[in-house]
PLY file of the C-alpha trace (Angstrom):
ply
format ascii 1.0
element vertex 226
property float x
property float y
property float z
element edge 225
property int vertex1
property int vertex2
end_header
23.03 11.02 -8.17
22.60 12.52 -11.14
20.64 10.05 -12.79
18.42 10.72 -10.15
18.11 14.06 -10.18
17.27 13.86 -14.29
14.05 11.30 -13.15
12.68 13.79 -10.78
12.85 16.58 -13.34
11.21 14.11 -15.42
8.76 12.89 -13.16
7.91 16.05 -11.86
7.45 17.23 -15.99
5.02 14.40 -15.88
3.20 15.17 -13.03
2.82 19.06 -14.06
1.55 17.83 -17.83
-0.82 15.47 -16.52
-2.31 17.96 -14.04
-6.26 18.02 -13.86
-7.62 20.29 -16.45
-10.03 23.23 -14.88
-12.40 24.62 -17.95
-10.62 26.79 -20.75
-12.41 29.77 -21.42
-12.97 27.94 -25.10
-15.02 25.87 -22.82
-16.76 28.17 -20.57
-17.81 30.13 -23.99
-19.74 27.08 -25.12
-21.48 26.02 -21.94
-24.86 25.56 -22.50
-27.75 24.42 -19.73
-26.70 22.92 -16.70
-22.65 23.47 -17.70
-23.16 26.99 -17.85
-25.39 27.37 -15.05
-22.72 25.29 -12.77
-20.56 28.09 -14.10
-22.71 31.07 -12.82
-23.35 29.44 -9.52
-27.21 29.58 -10.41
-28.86 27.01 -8.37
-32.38 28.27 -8.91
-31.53 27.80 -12.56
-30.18 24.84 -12.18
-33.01 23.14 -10.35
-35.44 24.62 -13.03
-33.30 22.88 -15.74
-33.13 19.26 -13.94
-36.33 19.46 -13.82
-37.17 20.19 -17.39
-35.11 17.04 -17.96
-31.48 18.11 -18.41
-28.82 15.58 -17.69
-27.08 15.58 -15.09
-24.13 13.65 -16.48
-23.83 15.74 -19.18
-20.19 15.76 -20.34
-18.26 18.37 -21.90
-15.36 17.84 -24.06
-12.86 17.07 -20.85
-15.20 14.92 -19.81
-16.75 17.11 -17.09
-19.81 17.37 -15.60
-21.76 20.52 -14.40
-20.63 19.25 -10.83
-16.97 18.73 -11.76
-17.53 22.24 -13.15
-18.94 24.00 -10.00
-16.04 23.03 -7.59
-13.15 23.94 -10.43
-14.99 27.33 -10.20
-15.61 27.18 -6.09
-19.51 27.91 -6.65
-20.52 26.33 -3.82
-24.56 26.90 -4.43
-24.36 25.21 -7.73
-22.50 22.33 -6.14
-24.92 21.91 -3.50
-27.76 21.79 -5.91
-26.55 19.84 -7.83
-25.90 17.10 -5.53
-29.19 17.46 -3.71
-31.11 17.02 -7.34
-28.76 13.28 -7.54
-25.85 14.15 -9.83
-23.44 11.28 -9.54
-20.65 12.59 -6.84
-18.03 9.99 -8.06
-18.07 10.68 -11.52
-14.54 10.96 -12.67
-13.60 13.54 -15.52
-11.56 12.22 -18.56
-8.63 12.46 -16.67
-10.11 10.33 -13.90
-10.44 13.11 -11.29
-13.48 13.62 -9.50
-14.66 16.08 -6.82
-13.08 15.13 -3.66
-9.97 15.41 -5.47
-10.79 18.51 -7.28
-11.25 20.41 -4.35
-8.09 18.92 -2.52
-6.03 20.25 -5.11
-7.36 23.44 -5.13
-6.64 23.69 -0.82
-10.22 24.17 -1.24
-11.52 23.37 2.78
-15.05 24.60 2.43
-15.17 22.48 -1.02
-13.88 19.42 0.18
-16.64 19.51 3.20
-19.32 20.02 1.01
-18.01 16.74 -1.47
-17.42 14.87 1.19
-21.00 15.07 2.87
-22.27 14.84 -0.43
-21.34 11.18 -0.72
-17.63 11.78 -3.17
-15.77 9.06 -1.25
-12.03 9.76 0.08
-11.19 5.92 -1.09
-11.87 6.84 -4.89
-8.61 6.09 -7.11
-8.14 9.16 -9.24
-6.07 10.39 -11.96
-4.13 9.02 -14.52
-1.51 7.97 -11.72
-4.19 5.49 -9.85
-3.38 7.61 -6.96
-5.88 9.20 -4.32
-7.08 12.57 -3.39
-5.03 12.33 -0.47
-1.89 11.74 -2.48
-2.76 14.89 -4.50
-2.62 16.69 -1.12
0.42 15.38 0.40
2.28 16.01 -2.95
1.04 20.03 -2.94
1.44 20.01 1.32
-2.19 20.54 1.64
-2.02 20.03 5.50
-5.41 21.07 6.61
-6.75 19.18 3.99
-5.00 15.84 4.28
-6.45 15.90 7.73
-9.59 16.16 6.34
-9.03 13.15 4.09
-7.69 11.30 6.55
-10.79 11.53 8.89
-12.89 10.69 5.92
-10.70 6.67 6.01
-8.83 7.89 3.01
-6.21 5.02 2.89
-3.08 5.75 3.80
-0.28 3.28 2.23
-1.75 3.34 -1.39
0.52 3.30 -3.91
0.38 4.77 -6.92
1.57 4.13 -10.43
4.76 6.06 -9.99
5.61 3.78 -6.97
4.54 6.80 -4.28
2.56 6.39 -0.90
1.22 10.27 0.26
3.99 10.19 2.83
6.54 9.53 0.25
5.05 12.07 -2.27
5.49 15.06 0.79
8.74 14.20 0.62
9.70 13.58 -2.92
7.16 16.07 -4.57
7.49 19.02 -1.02
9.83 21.25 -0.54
10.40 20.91 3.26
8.77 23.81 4.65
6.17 23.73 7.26
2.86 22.69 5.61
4.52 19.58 3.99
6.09 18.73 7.34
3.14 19.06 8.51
1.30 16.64 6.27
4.08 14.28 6.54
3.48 14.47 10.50
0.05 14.31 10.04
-0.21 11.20 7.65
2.86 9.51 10.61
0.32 10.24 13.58
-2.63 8.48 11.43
-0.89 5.73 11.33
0.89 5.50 7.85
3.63 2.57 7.09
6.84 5.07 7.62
9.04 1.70 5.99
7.13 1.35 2.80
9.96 2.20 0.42
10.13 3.77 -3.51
10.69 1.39 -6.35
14.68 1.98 -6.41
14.39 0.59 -2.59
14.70 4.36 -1.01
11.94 4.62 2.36
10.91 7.46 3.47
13.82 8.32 6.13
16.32 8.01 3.31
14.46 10.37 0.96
14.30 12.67 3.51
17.83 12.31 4.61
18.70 12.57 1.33
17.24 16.22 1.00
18.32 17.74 4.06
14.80 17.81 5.91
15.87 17.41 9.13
12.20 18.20 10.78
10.75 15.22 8.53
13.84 13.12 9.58
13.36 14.11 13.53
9.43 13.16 12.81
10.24 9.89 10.76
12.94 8.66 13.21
10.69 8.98 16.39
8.23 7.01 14.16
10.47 3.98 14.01
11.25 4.47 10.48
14.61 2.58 9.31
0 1
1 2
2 3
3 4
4 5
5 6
6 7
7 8
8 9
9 10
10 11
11 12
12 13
13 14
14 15
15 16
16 17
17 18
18 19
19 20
20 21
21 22
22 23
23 24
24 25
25 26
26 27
27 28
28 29
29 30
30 31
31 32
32 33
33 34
34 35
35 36
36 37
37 38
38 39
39 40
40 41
41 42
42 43
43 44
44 45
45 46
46 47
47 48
48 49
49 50
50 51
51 52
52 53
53 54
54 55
55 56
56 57
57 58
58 59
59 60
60 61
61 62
62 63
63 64
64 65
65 66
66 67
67 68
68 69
69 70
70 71
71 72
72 73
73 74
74 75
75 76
76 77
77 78
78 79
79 80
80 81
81 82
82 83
83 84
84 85
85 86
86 87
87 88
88 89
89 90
90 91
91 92
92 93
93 94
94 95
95 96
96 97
97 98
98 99
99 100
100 101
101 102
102 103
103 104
104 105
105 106
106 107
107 108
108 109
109 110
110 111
111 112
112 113
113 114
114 115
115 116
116 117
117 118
118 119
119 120
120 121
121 122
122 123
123 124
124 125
125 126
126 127
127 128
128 129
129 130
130 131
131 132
132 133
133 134
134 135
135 136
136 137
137 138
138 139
139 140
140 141
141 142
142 143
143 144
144 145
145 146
146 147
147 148
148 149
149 150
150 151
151 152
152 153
153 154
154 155
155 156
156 157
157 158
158 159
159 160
160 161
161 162
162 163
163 164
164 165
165 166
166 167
167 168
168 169
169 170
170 171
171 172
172 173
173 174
174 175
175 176
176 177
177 178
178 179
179 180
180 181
181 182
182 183
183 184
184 185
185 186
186 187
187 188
188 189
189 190
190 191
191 192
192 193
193 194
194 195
195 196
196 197
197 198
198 199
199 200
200 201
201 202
202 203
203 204
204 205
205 206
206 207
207 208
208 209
209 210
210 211
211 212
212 213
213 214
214 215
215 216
216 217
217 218
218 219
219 220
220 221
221 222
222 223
223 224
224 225
């Protein structure tokens, strides 16, 4: 048990030092063209720059583009423009995140919508875990937004490097309250695998056992899980 309880704290170290990276102020200080007009939300300026000929897929020094840099910043207008002039909507950053997953971290509804239509794809595998946007969700009990992912054929049993489905990750990675029980139910009506367990042999019912979440145990167990 208490080896156990040091790998969380460890894992969960991990996952907080390997978080994606919004722009430092060190960064916003040097943006230049499109990067800084991403920054100020200035789509007229940004279509003027395009087209002069400014790229696009211009990278900073975390790897981001001006897109990646309009949804960390919620400027919605850039965004937009910036998909409408062609800029690449499943460009990953240099910590392999890209928009969809951006804005699902953030809990950012109006985001997502807009990456989503734009052509960011809910299947993309993201971060340095291999995981998914919808992953990110479940782990930060993201409700509205999992649903969101879901109806956009995220898939639902993948697996990431830690050994972690979404429904595993509301569990392991929540703290039991209502919005990860409700992405937990959400990701059980969709159809998730409820039996897929972690990589000590631990399913979902026994993690949740294990913790005392007796809603997400009521949920799992009319689900069939074992």
């Amino acid at each position: 048990m208490l080896f156990r309880a040091i790998a969380a704290v460890v894992l969960l170290s991990a996952t907080t030092a390997l978080a994606q990276i919004a722009p430092a102020p060190a960064d916003l200080a040097a943006y230049r063209g499109l990067h800084a007009a991403a920054v100020n939300g200035d789509a007229a300026g940004i279509d003027r720059l395009v087209k002069g000929g400014a790229s696009l897929e211009a990278r900073d020094s975390g790897g981001r583009t001006p897109l990646h840099v309009a949804v960390h910043l919620r400027q919605a207008d850039a965004a937009r423009a910036l998909l409408r002039l062609g800029a690449d909507a499943n460009a990953l950053d240099a910590q392999a995140y890209d928009i969809v997953t951006i804005a699902a971290v953030a809990d950012d509804v109006a985001m997502l919508k807009l990456s989503l239509d734009g052509g960011c794809k809910a299947t993309n595998i993201t971060s340095p875990y291999h995981g998914t946007a919808l992953i990110a969700a479940a782990h930060l009990g993201h409700d509205e937004v999992v649903r969101m992912l879901i109806a956009a054929k995220a898939p639902l049993d993948h697996v990431n490097n830690l050994g972690w489905t979404a429904l595993i990750e509301s569990i392991v990675l929540g703290n039991g309250g209502a919005r990860h029980t409700a992405t937990l139910k959400a990701l059980v009506e969709a159809g998730a695998d409820v039996n897929i367990a972690d990589r000590s042999g631990a399913t979902p019912l026994t993690l949740a056992r294990g913790r005392g979440y007796a809603e997400m145990v009521a949920i799992l167990e009319k689900a069939g899980a074992r």
